[in-house]
PDB file of N, CA, C and O in Angstrom:
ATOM      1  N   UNK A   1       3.706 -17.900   7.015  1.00  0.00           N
ATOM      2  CA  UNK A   1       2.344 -17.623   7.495  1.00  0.00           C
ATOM      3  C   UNK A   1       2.214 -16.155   7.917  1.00  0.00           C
ATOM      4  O   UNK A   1       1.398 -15.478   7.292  1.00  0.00           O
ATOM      5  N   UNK A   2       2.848 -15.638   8.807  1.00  0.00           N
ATOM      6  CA  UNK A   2       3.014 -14.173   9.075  1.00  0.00           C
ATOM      7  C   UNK A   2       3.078 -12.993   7.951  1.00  0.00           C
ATOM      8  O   UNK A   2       2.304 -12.036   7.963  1.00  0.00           O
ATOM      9  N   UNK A   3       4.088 -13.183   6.992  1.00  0.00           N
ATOM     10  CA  UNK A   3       3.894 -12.761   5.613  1.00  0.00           C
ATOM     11  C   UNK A   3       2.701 -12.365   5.212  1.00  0.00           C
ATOM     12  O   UNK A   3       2.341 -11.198   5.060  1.00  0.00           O
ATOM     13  N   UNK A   4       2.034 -13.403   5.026  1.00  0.00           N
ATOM     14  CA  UNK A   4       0.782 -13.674   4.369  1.00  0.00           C
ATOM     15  C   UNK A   4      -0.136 -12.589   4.999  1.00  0.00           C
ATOM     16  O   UNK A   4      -0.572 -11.640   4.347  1.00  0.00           O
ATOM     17  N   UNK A   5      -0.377 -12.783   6.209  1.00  0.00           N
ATOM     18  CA  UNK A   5      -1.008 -11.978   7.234  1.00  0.00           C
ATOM     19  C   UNK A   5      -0.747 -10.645   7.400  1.00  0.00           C
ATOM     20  O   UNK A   5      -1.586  -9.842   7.809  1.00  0.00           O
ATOM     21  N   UNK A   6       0.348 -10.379   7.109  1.00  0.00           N
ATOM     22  CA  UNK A   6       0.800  -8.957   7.736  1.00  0.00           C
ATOM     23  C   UNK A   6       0.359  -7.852   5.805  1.00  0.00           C
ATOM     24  O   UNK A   6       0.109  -6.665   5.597  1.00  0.00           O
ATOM     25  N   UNK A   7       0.486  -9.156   4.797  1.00  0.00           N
ATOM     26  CA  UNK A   7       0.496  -8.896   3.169  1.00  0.00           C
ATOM     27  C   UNK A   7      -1.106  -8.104   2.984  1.00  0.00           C
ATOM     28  O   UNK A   7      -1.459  -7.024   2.511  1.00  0.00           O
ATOM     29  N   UNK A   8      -1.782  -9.190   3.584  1.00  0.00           N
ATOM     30  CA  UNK A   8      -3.533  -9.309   4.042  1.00  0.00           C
ATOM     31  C   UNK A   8      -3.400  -7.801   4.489  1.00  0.00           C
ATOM     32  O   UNK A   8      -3.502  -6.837   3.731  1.00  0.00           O
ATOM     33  N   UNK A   9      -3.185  -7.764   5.682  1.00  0.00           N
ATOM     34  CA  UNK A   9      -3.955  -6.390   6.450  1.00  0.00           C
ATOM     35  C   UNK A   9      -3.351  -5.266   5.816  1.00  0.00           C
ATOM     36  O   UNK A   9      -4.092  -4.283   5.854  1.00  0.00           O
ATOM     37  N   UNK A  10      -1.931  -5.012   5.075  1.00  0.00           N
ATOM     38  CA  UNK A  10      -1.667  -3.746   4.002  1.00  0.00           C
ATOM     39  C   UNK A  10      -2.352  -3.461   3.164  1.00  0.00           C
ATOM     40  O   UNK A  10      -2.651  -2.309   2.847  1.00  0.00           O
ATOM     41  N   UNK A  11      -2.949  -5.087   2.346  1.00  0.00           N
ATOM     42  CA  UNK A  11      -3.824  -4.328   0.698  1.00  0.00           C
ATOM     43  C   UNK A  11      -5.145  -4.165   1.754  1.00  0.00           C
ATOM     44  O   UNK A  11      -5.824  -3.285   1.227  1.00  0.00           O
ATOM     45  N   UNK A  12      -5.773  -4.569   2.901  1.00  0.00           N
ATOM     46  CA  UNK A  12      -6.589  -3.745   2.934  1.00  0.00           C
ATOM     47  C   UNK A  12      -7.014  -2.663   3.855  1.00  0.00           C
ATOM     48  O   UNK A  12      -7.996  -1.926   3.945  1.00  0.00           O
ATOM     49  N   UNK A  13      -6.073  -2.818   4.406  1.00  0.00           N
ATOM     50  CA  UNK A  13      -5.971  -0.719   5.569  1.00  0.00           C
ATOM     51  C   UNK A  13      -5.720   0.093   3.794  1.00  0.00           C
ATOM     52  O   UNK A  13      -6.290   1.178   3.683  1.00  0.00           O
ATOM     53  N   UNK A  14      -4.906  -0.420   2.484  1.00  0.00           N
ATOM     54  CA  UNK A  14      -4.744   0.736   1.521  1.00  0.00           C
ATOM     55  C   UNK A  14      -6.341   0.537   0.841  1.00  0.00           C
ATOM     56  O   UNK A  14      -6.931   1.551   0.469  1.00  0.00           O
ATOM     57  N   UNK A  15      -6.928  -0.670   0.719  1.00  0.00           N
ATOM     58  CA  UNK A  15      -8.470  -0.495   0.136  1.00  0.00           C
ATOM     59  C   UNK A  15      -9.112   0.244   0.644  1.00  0.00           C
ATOM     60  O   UNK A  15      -9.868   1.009   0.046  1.00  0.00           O
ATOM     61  N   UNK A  16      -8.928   0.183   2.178  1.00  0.00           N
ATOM     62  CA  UNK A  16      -9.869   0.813   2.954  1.00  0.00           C
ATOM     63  C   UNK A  16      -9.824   2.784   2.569  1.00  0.00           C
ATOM     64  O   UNK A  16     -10.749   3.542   2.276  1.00  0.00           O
ATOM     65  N   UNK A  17      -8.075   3.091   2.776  1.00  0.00           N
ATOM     66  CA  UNK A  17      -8.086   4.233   2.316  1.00  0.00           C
ATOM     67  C   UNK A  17      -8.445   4.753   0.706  1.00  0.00           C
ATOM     68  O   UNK A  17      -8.970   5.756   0.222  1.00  0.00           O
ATOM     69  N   UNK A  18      -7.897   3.581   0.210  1.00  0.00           N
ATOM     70  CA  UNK A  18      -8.413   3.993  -1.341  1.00  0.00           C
ATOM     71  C   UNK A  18      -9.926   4.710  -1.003  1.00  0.00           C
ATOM     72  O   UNK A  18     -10.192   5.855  -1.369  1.00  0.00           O
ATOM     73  N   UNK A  19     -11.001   3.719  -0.135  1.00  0.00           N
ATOM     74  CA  UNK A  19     -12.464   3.880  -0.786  1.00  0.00           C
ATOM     75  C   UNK A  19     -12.865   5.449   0.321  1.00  0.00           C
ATOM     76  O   UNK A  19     -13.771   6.184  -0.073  1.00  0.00           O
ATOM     77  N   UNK A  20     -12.447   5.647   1.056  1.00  0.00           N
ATOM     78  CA  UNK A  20     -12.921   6.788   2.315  1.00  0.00           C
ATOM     79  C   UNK A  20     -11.771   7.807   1.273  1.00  0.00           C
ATOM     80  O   UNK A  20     -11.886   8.950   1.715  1.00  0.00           O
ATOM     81  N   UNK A  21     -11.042   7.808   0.438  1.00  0.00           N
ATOM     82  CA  UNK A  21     -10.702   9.162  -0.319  1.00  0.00           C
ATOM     83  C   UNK A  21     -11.851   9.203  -1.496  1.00  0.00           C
ATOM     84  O   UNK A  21     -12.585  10.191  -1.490  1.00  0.00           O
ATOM     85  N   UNK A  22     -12.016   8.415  -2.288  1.00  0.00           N
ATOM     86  CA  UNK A  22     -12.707   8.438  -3.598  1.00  0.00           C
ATOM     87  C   UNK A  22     -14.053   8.953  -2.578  1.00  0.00           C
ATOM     88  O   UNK A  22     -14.907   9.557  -3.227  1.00  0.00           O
ATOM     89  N   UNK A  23     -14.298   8.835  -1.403  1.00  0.00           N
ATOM     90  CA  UNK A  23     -16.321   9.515  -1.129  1.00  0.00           C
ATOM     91  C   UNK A  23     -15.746  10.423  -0.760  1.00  0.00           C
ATOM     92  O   UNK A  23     -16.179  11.527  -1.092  1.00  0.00           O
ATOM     93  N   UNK A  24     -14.557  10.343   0.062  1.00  0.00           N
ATOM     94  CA  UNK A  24     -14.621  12.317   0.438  1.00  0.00           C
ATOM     95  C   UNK A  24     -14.092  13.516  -1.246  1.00  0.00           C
ATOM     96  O   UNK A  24     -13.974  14.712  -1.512  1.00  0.00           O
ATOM     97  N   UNK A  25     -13.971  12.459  -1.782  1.00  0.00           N
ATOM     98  CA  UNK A  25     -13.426  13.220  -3.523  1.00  0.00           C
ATOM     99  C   UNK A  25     -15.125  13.451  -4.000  1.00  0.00           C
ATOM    100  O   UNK A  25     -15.459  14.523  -4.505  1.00  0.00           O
ATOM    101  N   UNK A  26     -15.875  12.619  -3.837  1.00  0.00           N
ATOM    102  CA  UNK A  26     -16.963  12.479  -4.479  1.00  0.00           C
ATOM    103  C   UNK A  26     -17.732  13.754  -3.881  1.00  0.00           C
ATOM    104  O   UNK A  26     -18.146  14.674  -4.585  1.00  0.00           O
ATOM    105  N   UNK A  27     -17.892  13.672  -2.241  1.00  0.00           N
ATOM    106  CA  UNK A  27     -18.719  14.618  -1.211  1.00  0.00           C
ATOM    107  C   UNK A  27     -17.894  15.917  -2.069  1.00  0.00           C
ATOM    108  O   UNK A  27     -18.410  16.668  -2.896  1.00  0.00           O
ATOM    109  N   UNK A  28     -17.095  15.918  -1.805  1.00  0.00           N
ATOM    110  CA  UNK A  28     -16.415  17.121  -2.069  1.00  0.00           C
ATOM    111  C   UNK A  28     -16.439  17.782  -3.828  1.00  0.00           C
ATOM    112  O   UNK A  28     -16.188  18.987  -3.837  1.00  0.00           O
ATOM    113  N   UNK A  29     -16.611  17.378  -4.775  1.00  0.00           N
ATOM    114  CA  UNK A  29     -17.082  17.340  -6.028  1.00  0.00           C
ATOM    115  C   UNK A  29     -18.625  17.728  -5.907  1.00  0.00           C
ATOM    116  O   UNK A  29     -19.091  18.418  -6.813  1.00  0.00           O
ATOM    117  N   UNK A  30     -19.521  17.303  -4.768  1.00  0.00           N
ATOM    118  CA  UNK A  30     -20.789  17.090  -5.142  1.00  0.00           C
ATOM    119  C   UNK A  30     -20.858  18.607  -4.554  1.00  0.00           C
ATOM    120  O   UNK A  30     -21.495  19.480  -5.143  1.00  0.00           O
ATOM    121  N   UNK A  31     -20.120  18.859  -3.290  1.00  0.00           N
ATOM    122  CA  UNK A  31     -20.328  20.387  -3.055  1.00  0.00           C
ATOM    123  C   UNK A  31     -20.297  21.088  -3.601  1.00  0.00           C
ATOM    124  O   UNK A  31     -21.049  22.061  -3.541  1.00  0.00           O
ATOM    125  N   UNK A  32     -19.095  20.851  -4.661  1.00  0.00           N
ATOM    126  CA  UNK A  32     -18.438  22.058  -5.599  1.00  0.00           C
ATOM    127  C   UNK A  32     -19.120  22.548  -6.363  1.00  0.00           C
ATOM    128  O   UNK A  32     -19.004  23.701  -6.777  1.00  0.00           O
ATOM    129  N   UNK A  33     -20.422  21.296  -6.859  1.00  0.00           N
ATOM    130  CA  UNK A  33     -20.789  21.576  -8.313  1.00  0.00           C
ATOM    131  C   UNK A  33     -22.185  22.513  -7.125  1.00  0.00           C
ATOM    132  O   UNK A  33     -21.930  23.705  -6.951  1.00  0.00           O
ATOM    133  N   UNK A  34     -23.257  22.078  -6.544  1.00  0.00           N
ATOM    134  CA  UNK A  34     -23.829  23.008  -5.240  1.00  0.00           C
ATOM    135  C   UNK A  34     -23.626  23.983  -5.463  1.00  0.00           C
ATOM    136  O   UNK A  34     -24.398  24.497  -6.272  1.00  0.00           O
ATOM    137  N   UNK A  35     -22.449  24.883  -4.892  1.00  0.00           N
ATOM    138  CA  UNK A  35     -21.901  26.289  -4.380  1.00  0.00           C
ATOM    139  C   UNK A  35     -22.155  26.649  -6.071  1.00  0.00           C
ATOM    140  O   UNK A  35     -23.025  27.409  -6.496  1.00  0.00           O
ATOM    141  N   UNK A  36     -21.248  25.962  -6.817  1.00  0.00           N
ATOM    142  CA  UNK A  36     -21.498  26.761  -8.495  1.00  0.00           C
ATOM    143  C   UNK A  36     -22.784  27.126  -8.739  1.00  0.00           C
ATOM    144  O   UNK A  36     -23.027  28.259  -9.154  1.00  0.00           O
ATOM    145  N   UNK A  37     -23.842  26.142  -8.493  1.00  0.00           N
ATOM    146  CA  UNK A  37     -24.871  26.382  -9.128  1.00  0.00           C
ATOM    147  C   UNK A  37     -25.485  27.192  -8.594  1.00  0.00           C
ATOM    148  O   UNK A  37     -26.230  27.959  -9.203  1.00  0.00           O
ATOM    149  N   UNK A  38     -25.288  27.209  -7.148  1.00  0.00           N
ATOM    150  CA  UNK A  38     -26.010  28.365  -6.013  1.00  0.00           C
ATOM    151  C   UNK A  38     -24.986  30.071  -6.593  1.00  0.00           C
ATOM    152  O   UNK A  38     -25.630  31.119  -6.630  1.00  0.00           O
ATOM    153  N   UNK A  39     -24.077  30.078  -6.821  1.00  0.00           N
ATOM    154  CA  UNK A  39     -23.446  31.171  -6.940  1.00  0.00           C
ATOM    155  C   UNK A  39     -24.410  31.567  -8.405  1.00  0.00           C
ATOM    156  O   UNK A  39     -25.362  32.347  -8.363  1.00  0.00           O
ATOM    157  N   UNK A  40     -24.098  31.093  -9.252  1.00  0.00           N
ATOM    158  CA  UNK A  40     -24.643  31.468 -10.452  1.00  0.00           C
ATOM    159  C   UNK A  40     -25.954  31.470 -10.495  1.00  0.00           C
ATOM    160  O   UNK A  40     -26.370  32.249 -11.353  1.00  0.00           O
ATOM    161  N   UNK A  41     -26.984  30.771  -9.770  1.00  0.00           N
ATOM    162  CA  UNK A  41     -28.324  31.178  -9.600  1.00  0.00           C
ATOM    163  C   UNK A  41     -28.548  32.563  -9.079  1.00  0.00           C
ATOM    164  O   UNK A  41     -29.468  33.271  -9.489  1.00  0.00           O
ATOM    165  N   UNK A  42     -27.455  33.036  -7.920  1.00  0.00           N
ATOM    166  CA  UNK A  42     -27.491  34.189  -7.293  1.00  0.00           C
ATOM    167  C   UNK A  42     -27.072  35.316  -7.840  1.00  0.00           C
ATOM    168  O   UNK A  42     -27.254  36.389  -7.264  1.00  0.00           O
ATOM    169  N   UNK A  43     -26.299  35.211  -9.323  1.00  0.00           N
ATOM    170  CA  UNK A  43     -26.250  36.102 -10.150  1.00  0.00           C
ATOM    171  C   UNK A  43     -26.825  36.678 -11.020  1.00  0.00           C
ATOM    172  O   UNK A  43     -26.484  37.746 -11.527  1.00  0.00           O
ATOM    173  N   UNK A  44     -28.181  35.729 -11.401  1.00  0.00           N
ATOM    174  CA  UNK A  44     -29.398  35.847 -12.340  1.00  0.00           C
ATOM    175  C   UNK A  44     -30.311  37.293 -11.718  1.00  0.00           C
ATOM    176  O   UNK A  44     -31.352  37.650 -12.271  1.00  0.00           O
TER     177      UNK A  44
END
């Protein structure tokens, strides 16, 4: 029974981190492409 339980809360404290990296990958992608487009607008 403990197994089971202790099995439980690993896959999801790692889901949990899986999904809070993939939005800060995403936030962070969404900036990147931002700053590009702002840089290169500012070069026109």
């Amino acid at each position: 029974m403990m197994k089971t339980v202790i099995i439980f809360v690993s896959l999801v404290w790692v889901a949990g981190n899986v999904v809070c990296l993939m939005a800060a990958y995403r936030i962070g992608v969404k900036d990147g492409i931002d700053k590009s487009r702002a840089e290169s607008e500012a070069q026109k």
